[in-house]
TORZA-720245 format. One record per residue: x, y, z of N, C-alpha, C in turn. Coordinates in pm, whole numbers, padded with zeros to 5 digits, always signed. Atoms other than C-alpha are relative to their C-alpha. Layout:
<recs>
XYZXYZXYZ
...
</recs>
This chain:
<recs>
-00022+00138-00045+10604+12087+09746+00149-00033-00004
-00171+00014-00050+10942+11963+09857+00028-00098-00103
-00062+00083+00111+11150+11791+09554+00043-00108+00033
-00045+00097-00023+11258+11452+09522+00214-00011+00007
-00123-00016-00023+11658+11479+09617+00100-00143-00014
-00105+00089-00068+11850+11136+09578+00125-00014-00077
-00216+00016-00006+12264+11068+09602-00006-00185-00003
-00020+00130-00003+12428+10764+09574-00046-00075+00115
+00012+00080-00102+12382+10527+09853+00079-00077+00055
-00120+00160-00073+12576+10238+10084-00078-00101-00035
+00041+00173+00005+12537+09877+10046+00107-00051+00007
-00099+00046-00061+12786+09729+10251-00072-00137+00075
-00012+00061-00098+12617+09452+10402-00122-00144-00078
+00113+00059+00082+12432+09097+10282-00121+00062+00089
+00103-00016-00010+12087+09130+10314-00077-00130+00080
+00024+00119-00073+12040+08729+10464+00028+00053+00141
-00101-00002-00071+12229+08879+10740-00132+00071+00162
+00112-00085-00093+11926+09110+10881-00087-00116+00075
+00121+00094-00094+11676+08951+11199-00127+00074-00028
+00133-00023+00013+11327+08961+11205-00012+00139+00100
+00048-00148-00045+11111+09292+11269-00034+00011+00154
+00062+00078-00131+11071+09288+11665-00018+00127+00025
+00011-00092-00075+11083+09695+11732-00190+00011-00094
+00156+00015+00052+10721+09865+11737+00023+00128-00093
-00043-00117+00096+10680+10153+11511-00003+00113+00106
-00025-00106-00050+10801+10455+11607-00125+00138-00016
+00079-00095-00007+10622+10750+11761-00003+00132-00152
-00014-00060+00090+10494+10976+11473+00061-00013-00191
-00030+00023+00124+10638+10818+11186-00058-00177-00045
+00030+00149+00051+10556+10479+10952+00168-00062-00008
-00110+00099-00022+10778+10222+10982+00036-00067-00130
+00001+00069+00113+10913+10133+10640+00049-00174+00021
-00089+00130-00018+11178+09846+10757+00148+00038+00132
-00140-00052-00103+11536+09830+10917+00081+00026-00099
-00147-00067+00095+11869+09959+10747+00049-00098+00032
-00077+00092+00007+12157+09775+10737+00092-00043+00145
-00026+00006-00117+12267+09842+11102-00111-00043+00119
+00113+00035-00069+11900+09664+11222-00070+00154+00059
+00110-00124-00009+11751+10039+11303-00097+00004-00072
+00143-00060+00032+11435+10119+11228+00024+00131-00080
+00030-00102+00107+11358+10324+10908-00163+00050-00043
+00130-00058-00013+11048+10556+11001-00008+00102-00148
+00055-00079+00096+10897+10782+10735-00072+00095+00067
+00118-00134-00099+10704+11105+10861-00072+00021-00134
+00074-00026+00137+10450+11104+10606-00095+00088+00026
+00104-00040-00011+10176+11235+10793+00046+00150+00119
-00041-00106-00091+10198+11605+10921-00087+00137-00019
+00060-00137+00058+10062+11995+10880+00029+00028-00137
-00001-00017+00100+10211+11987+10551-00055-00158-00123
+00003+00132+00018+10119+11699+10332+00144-00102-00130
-00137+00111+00060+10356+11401+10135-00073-00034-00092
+00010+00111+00125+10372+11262+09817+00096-00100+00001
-00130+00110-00014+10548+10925+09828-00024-00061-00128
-00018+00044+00067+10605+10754+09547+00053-00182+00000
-00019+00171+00018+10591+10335+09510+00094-00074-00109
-00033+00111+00125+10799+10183+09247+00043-00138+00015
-00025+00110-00077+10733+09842+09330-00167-00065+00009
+00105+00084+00020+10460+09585+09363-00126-00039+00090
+00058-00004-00053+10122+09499+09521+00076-00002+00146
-00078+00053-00155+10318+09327+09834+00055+00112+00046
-00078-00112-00098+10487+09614+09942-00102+00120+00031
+00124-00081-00014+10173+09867+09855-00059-00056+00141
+00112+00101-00128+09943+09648+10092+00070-00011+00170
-00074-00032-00119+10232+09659+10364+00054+00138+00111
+00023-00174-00025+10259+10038+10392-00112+00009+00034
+00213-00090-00042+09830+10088+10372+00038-00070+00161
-00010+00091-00127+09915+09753+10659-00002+00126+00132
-00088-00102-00163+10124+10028+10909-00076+00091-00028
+00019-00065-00031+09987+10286+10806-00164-00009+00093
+00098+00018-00135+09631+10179+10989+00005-00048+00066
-00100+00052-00145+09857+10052+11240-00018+00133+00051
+00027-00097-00067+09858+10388+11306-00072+00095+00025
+00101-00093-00020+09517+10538+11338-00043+00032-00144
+00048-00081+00131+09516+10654+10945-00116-00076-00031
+00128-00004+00077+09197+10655+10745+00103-00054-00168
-00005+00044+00156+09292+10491+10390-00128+00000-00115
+00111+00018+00112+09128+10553+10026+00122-00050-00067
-00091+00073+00090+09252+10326+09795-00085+00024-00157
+00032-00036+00148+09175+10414+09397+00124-00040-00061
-00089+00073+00050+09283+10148+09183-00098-00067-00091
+00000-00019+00150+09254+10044+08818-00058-00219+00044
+00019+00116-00035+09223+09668+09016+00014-00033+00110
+00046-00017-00084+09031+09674+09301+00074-00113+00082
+00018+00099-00087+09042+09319+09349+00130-00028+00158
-00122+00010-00051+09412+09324+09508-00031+00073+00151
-00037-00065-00113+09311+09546+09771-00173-00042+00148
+00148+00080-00044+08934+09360+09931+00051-00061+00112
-00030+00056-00135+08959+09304+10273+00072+00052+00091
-00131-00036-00076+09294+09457+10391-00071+00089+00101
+00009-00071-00105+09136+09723+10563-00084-00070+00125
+00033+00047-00120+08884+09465+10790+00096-00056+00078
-00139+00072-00031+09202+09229+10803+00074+00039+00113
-00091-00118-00093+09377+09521+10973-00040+00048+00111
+00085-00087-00103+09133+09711+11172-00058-00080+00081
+00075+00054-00034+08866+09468+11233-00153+00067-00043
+00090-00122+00014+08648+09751+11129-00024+00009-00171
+00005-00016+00161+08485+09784+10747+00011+00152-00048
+00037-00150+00061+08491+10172+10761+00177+00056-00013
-00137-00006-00007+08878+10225+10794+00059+00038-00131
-00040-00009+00120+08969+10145+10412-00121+00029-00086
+00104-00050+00097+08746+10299+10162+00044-00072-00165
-00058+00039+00120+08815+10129+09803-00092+00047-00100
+00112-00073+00164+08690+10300+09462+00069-00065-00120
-00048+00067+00084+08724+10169+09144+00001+00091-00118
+00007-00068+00078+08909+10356+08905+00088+00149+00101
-00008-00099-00129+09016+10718+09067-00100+00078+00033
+00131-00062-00056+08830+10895+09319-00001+00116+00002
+00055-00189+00048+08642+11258+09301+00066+00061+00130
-00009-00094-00078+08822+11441+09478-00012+00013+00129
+00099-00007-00104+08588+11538+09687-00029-00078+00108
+00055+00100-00103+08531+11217+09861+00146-00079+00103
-00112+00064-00053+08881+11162+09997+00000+00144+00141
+00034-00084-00129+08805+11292+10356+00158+00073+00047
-00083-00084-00051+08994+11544+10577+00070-00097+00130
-00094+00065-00111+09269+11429+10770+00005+00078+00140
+00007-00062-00127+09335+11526+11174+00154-00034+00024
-00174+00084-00018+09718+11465+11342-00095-00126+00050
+00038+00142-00030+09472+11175+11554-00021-00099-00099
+00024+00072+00079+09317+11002+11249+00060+00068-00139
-00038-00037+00142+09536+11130+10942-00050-00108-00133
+00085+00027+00114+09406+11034+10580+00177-00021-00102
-00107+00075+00123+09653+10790+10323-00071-00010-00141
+00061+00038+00105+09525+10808+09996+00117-00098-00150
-00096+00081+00083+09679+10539+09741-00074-00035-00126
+00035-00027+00151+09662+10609+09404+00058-00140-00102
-00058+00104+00091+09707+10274+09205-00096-00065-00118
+00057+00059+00128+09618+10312+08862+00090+00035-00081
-00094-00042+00060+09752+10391+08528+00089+00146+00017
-00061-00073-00037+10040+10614+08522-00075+00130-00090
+00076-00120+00071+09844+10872+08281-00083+00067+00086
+00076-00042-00142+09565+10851+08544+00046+00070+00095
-00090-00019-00101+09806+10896+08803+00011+00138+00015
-00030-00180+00041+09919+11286+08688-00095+00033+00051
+00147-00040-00041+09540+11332+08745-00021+00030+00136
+00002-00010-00146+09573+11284+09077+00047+00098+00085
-00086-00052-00079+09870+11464+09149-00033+00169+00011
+00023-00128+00039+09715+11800+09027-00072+00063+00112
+00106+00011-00130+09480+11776+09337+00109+00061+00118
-00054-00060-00085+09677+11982+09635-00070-00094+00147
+00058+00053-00112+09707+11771+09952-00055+00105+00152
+00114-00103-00115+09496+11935+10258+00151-00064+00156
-00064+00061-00099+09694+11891+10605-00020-00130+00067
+00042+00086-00050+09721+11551+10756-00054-00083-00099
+00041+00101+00116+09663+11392+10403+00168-00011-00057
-00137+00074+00100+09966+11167+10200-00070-00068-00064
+00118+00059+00101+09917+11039+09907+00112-00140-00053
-00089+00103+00029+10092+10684+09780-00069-00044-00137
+00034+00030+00190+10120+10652+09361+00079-00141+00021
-00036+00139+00023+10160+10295+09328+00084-00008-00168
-00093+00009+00148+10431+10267+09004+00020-00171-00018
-00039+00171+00031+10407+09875+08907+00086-00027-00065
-00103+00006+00081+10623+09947+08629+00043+00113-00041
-00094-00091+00046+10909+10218+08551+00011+00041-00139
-00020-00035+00198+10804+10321+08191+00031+00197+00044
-00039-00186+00024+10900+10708+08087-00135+00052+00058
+00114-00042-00097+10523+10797+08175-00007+00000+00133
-00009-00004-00144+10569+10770+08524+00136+00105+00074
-00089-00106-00093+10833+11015+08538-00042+00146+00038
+00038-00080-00083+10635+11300+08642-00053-00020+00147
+00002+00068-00162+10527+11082+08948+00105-00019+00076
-00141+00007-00062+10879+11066+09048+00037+00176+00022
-00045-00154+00040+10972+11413+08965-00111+00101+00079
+00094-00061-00088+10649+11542+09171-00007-00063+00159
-00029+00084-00144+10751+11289+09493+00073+00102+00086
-00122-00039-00161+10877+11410+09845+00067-00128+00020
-00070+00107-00021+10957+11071+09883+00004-00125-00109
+00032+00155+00056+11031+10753+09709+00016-00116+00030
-00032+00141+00000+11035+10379+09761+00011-00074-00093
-00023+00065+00062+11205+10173+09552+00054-00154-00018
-00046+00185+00009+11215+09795+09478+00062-00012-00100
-00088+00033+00155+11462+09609+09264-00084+00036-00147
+00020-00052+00157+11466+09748+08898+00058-00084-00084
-00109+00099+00132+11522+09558+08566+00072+00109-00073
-00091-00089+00050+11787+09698+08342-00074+00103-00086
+00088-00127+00062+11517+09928+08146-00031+00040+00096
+00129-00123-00071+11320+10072+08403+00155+00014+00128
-00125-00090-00049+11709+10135+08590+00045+00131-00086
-00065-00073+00094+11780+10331+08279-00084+00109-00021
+00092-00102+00037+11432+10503+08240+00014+00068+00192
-00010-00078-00171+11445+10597+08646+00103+00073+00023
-00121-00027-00062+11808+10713+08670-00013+00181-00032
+00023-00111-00037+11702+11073+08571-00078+00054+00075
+00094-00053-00101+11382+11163+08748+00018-00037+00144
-00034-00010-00160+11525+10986+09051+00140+00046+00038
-00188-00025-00011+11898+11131+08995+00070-00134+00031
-00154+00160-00071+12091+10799+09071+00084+00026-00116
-00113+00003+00068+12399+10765+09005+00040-00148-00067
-00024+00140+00042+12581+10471+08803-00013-00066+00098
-00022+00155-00078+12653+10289+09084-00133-00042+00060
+00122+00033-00076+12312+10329+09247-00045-00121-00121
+00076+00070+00097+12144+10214+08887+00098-00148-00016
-00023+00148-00023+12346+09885+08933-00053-00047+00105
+00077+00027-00110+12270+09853+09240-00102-00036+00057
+00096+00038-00006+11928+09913+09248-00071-00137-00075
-00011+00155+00073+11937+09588+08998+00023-00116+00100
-00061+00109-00103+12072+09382+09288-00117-00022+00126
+00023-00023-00103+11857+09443+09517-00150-00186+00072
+00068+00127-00055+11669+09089+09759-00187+00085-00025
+00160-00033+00034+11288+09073+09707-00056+00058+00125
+00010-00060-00124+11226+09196+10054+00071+00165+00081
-00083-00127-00019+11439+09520+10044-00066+00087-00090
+00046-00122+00035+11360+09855+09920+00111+00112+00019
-00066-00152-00030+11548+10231+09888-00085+00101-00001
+00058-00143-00007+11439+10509+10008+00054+00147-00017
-00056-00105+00000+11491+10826+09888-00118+00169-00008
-00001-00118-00036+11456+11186+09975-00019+00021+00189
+00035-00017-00140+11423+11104+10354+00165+00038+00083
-00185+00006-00075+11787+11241+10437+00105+00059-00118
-00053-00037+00097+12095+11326+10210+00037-00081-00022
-00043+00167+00073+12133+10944+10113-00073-00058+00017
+00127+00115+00070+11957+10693+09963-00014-00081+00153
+00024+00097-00135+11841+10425+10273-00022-00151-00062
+00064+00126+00043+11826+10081+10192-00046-00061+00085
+00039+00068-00179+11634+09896+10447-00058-00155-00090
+00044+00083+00046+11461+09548+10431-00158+00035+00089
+00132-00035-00056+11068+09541+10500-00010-00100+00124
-00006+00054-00141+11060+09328+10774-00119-00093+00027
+00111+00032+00021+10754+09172+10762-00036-00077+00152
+00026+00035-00161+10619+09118+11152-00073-00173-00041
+00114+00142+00001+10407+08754+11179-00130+00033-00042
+00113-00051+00086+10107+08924+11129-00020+00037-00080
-00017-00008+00116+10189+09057+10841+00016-00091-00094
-00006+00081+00119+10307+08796+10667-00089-00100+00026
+00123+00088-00033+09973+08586+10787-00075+00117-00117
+00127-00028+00072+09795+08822+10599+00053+00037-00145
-00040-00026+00126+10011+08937+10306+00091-00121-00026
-00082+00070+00005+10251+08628+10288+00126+00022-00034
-00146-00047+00002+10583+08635+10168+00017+00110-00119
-00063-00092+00120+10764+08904+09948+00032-00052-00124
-00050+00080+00127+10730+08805+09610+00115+00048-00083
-00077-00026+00114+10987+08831+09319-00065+00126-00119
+00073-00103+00072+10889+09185+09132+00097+00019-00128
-00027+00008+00108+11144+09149+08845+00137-00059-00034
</recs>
């Protein structure tokens, strides 16, 4: 599995400064947000090999990812420690009740179907971080990604980092900057940085040889169904 790689990053630019989300998502990849030059910041999550992405960051942004990703055809299982957060999203989305599958607790294995390139398979792992490991031991099949929801940056969660192809990261408080700055390599300036960061922004890392900061963007429909970006710390 491909290692988690991240370098310092840019942040040159306010964050008020960005316009609303108007491109559509791009062919083949999820659409995290825009960068700081309004481009579009796709993700290739779904492919012949499969992805581990990594969340550190809060329901609102979870629920906005599963959002795109059955924007784009994927099949979602959601296994989570608290179901309730996730009830509905997939009719919401689809229109369809078979789309999102939700289990309570994590699921066997077994029952997290086979992905295709047409209908690829998101599985989102959001429970405890002990649990979590559990998960990761499981070898993804082609056309399956898997999304570990991290609510909070304690030392336990650094094998979920340290086992990521990718990560997304929302503002950090000054502990969980300090417990993250090895398993995600940042550098000083990042781990200030990532402290700074607007409730609507995120970094991404391992998609490139620098960190990405983008903002999520949140289309109208989206924020009709998830509302605004809350405050995560």
């Amino acid at each position: 599995m491909t290692q988690l790689h991240a370098v310092s990053g840019r942040f040159t630019t306010e964050p008020d400064g960005l316009a609303a989300l108007t491109t559509p998502v791009p062919r083949g990849g999820l659409l995290l947000g825009r960068d700081r030059n309004g481009k579009p910041v796709p993700l290739e999550v779904f492919g012949p090999s499969g992805a581990d992405i990594a969340l550190i960051g809060n329901w609102w942004a979870a629920r906005l990812i599963v959002f795109r990703a059955l924007a784009l055809g994927a099949r979602v299982v959601v296994s989570s420690h608290a179901p309730d957060q996730w009830q509905n999203l997939g009719q919401w989305a689809t229109g369809r009740p078979d789309r999102l599958m939700l289990v309570h607790g994590l699921a066997n294995p077994g029952s997290i179907p086979s992905g295709t390139a047409i209908q690829p398979v998101l599985h989102v792992v959001d429970v405890h971080p002990e649990a979590a490991e559990a998960a990761l031991t499981q070898p993804l099949q082609p056309w399956q990604a898997r999304l570990t929801v991290v609510q909070q940056l304690i030392p336990a969660a650094g094998t979920i980092l340290r086992a990521a192809t990718f990560a997304v990261v929302q503002r950090l408080n000054a502990t969980e900057a300090t417990v993250g700055a090895a398993p995600l390599r940042l550098s000083g300036r990042d781990v200030k940085l990532f402290q700074r960061l607007n409730v609507d922004m995120a970094v991404l890392l391992g998609n490139g040889p620098e960190a990405q900061y983008l903002w999520f963007t949140p289309t109208s429909i989206e924020q009709q169904a998830l509302g605004n970006a809350p405050r995560r710390s």
